[in-house]
C-alpha positions in Angstrom: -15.0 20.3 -16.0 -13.9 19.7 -12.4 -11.1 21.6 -10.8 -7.8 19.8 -11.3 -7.1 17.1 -8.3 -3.9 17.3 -7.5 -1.5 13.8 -6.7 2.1 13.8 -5.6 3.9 10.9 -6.4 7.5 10.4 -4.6 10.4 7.9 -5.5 9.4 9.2 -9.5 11.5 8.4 -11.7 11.6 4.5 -10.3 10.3 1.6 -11.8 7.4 1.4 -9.6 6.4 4.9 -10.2 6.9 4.7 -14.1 4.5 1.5 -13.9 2.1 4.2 -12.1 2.2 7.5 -13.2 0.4 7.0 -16.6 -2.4 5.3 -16.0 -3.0 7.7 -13.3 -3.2 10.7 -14.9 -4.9 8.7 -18.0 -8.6 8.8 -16.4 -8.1 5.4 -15.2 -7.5 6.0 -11.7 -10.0 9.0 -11.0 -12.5 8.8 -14.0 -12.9 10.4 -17.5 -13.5 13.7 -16.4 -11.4 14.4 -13.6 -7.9 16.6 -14.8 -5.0 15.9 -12.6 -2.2 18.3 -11.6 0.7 15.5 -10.8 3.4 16.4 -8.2 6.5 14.2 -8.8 9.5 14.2 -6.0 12.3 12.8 -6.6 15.9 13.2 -5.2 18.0 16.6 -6.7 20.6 14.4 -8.6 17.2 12.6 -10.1 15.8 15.0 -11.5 17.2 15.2 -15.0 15.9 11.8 -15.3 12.3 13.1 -14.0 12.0 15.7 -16.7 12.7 12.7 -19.2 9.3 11.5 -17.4 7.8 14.1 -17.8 8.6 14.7 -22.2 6.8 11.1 -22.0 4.0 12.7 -20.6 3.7 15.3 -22.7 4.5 12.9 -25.5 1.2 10.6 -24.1 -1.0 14.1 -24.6 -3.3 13.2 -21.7 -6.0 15.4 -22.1 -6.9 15.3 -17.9 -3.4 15.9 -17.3 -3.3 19.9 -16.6 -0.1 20.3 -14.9 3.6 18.6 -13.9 5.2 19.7 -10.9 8.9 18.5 -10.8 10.9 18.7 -7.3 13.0 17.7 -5.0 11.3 19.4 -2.3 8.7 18.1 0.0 6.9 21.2 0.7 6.9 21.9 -2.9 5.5 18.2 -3.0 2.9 18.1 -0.9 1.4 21.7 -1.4 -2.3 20.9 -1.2 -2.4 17.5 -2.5 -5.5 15.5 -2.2 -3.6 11.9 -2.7 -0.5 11.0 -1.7 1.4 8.4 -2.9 4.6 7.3 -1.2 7.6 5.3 -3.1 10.4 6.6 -2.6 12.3 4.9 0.3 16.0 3.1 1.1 16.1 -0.1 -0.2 17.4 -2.9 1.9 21.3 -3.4 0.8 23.7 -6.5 1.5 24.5 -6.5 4.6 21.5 -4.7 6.2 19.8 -5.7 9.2 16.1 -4.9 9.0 16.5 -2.6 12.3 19.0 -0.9 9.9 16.4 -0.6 7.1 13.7 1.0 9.6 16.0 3.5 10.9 16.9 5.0 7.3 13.6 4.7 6.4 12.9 6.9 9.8 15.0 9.6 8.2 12.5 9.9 5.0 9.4 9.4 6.5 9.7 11.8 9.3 9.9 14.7 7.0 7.5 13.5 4.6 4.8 13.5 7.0 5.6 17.0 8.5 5.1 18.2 4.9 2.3 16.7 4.2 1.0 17.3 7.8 1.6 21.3 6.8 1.1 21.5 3.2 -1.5 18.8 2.1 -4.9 19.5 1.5 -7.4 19.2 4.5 -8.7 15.9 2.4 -5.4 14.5 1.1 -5.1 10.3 1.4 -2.0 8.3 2.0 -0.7 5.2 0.2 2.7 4.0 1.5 4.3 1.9 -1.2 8.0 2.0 -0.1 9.2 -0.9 2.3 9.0 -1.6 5.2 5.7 0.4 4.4 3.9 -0.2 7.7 6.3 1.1 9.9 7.0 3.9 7.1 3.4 5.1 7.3 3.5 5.0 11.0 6.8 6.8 11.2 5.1 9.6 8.5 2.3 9.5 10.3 3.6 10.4 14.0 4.9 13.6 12.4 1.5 14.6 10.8 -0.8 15.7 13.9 -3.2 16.9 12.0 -3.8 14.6 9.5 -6.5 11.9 10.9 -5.3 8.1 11.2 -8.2 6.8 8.9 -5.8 8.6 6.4 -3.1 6.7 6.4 -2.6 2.9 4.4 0.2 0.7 3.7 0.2 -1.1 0.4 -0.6 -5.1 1.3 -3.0 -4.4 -2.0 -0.3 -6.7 -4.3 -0.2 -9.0 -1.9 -3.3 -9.7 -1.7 -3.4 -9.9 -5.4 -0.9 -12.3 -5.5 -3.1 -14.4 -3.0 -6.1 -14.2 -5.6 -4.0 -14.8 -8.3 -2.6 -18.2 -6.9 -6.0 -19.7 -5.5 -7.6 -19.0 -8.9 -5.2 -20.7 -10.5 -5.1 -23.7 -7.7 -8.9 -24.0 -8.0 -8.7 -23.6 -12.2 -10.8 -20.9 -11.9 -10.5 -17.1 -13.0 -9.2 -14.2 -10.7 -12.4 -12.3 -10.6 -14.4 -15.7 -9.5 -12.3 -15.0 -5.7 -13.4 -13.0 -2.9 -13.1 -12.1 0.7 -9.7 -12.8 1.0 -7.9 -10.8 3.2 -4.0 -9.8 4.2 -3.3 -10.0 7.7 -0.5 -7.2 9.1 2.9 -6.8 8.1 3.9 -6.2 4.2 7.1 -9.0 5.0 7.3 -12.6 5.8 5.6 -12.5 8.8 2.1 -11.7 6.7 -0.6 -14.3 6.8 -2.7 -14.7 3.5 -6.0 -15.6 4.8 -7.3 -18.5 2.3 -10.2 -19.6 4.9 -12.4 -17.0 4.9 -12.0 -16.6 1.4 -14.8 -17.6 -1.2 -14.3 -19.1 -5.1 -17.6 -18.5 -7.2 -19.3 -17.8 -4.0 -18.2 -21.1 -1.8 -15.6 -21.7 0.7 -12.0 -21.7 -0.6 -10.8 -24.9 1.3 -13.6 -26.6 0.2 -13.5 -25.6 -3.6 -9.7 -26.1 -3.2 -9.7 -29.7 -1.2 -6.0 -28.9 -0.1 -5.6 -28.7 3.5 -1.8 -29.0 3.4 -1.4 -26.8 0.2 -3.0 -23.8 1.8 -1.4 -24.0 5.5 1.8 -24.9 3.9 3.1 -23.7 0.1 0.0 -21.2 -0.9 1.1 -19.2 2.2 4.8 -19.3 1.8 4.7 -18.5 -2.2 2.6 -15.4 -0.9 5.2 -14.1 1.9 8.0 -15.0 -0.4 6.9 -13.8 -4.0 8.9 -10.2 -4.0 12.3 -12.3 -3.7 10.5 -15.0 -6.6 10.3 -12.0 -8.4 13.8 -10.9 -8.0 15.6 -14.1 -8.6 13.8 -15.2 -12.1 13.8 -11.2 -13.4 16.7 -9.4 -11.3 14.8 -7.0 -10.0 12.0 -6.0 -7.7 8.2 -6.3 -8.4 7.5 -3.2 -10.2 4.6 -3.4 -12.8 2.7 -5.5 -9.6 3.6 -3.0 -7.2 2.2 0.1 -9.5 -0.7 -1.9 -9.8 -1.3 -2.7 -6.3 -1.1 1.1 -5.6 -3.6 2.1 -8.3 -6.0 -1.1 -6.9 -5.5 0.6 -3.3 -6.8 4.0 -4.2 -9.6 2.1 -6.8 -10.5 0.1 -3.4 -11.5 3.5 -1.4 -13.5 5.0 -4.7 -15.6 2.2 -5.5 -18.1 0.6 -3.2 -16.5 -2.9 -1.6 -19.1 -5.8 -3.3 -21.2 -7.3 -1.3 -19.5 -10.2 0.3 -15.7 -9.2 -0.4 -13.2 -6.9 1.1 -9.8 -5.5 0.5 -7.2 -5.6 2.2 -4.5 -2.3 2.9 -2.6 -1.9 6.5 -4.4 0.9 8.6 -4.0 2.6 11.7 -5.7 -0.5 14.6 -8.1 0.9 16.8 -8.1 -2.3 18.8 -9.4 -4.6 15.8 -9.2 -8.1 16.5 -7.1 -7.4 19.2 -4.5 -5.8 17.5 -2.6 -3.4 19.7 -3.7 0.4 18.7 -1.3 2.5 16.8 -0.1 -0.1 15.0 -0.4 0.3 10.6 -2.1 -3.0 10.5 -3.4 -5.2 7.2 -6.7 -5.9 7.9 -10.1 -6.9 5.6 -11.6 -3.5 5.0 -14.8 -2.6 3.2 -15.8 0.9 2.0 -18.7 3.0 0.8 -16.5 4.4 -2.0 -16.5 7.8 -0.8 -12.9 7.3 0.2 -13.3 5.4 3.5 -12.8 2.5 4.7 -13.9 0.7 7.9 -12.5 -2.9 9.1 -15.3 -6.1 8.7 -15.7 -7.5 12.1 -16.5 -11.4 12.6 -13.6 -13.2 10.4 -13.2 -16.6 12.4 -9.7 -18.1 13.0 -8.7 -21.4 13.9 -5.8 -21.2 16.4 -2.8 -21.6 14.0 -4.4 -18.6 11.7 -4.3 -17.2 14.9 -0.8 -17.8 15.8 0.2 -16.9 12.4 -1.8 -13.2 12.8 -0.2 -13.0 16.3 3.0 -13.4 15.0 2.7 -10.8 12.2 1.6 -8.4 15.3 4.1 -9.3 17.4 6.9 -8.4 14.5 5.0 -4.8 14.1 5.3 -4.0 17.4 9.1 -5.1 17.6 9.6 -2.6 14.5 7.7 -0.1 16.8 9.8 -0.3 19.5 12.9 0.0 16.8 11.9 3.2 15.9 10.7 5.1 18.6 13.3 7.7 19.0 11.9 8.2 15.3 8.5 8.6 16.0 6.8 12.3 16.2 4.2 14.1 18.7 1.1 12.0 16.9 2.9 8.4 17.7 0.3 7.3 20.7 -2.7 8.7 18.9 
């Protein structure tokens, strides 16, 4: 059997995490015979309620799962982790500008990427799940020298699935019968779910959908505006969506993208599409599944998909520029 691979999971004992944990460590998320040594962090007056977790786990009798690590300590955390997954951050209160939000944020993210930047393994991957997660992966991020760009994504995987999931059901057709459709920048309002370039059963959305005004108008706003949906008609925050939009973010990098689709995850711009560099970026990636990704060139815009993409920029760079006295030695790589 292979040697264990070892996943640390922070923000563990929250909703999003439960919804998770299991089916990672189940064979799901790495294969049938890969064991897992899981690393959950979680804050110190949490933990009691993580060891709960973890009697679940041992209740499950996962047969891949070959170790639990339970700590609040990110050096403890990270130590040689080859995937990284990154929940735990300050939610947004009443009362709380966004600037506000980014700044506490700053105060998590810093240290987590020094620790992983010192302690992870020379392969380890990075999902950021916790909001605002682009500028949360680019605060981490600036504080990890070491650790390349290509190995850093914010989650805009749920979003894209609630894209799919809404066309499908526009077009009366199934989920998997959707393709190409990509997430452009920010995880937040500003993010424009690209419908055009998207394919149902192998032709042109628009066309299959025949709904001009439907797609420029409520597909895109029920996309930017689902989380709060979700809160008013349940009370709380996508969870089980968000766990699943992790695990389909790490699935994305180990399976080869089909032919004539993509996935969509913020990444560190190297100039794609205009997009200044530096910024953590949602763009239409493809990968080899071998862990990589790379961004598909030659997506057409018409100028309001432009707009809308420029305006999602323009909003990451202002969250930037927020946080800058946050930002670490790696922040103009």
């Amino acid at each position: 059997m292979k040697p264990p691979l070892k996943l640390a999971v922070t923000g563990a004992t929250g909703n999003v995490a439960y919804g998770f944990i299991f089916r990672a460590v189940s064979g799901e998320l790495f294969g049938p015979d890969q064991p897992v040594e899981l690393h959950l962090h979680d804050l110190d007056q949490m933990l009691p309620r993580a060891e709960g977790v973890v009697m679940e786990l041992e209740d499950c009798a996962f047969p891949l799962l070959h170790d639990v690590v339970v700590t609040s300590d990110y050096k403890s955390a990270f130590d040689g982790v080859s995937w990284a997954v990154l929940i735990g951050s300050v939610p947004r209160k009443e009362g709380m500008e966004r600037g506000d939000l980014l700044t506490a944020n700053g105060g998590i993210f810093g240290p987590v990427g020094q620790a992983i930047n010192d302690g992870a393994s020379e392969d380890v991957r990075i999902i950021v799940v916790g909001n605002p997660c682009n500028t949360n992966a680019l605060i981490a991020r600036s504080h990890a020298p070491d650790v390349p760009g290509d190995r850093w994504l914010a989650m805009t995987r749920l979003d894209q699935n609630r894209a799919e999931s809404l066309l499908a059901s526009k077009a009366g057709a199934q989920v998997a019968d959707v393709a190409n459709l990509c997430i452009w920048g920010n995880h937040s309002a500003t993010q424009y779910p690209d419908a055009a370039n998207a394919t149902i059963n192998g032709k042109p959305a628009p066309d299959v959908i025949g709904d001009d005004a439907w797609l420029s108008g409520e597909f895109i706003e029920k996309v930017q505006k689902r989380g709060a949906a979700v809160i008013a008609a349940r009370g709380a925050s996508s969870a089980a969506s968000a766990a699943n939009g992790a695990f389909d973010s790490i699935r994305a990098l180990l399976e080869p993208t089909p032919k004539g689709d993509c996935f969509s995850n913020g990444v560190v711009s190297n100039g794609e599409y205009g997009i200044p560099e530096g910024l953590v970026f949602s763009f239409p990636l493809r990968s080899k599944g071998k862990r990589d990704w790379s961004v598909i060139e030659g997506f057409k815009h018409t100028p309001e998909a432009q707009a809308r993409i420029d305006a999602t920029a323009a909003e990451l760079v202002s969250e930037k520029e927020a946080v800058k006295d946050l930002l670490g030695l790696a922040s103009g790589r």
